[in-house]
C-alpha positions in Angstrom: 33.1 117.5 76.6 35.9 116.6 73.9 39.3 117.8 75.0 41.1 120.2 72.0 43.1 116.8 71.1 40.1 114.8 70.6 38.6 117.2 68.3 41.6 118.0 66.4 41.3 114.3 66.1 38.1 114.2 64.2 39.3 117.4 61.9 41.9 115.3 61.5 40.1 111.8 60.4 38.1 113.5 58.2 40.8 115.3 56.4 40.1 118.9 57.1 40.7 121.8 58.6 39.9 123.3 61.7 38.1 126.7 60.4 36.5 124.3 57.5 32.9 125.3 56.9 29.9 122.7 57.6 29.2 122.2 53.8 32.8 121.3 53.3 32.8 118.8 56.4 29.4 117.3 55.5 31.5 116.9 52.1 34.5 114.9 52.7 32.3 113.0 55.1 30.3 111.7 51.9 33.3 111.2 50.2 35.2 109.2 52.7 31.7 106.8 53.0 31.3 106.3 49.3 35.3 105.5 49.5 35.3 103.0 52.5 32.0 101.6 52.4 31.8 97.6 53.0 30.4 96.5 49.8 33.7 97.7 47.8 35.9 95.2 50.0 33.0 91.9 49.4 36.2 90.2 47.8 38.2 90.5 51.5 36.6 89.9 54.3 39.0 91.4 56.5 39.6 94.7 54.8 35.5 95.1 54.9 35.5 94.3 59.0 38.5 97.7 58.7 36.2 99.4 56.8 33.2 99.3 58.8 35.0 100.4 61.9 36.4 103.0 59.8 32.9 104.3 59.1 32.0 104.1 62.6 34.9 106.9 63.3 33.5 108.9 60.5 29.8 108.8 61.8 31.1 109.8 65.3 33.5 112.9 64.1 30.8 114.0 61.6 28.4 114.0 64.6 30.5 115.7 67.0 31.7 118.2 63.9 28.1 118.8 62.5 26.6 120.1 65.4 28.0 123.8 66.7 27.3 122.9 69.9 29.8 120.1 70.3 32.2 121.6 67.6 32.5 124.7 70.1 33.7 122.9 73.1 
């Protein structure tokens, strides 16, 4: 179960709000992929390695965000 800081951690990564609707999550989600994905950094290695890990926090808050269930707790 996420404690209220965790989640407020996720609304946070993503960039929105706590009463933000699904649609708007799923979203910025998309947004922050297209934004940070790998293949815009091929020219540094190192900022790509950032960005990957970046996506990983995105998968994982979109997860947790995208179903009611764990959003809820």
């Amino acid at each position: 179960m996420l404690t209220e800081s965790a989640a407020q951690n996720h609304y946070a990564l993503l960039g929105v709000a706590s009463d933000a609707s699904p649609t708007d999550i799923q979203r910025r989600y998309r947004f922050l992929v297209m934004a940070f994905h790998p293949d815009r950094f091929v020219l540094d290695p190192e900022l790509a390695q950032e960005a990957e890990q970046l996506l990983a926090q995105f998968a994982e808050a979109n997860e947790t965000l995208a179903d009611p269930v764990r959003r809820a707790a």
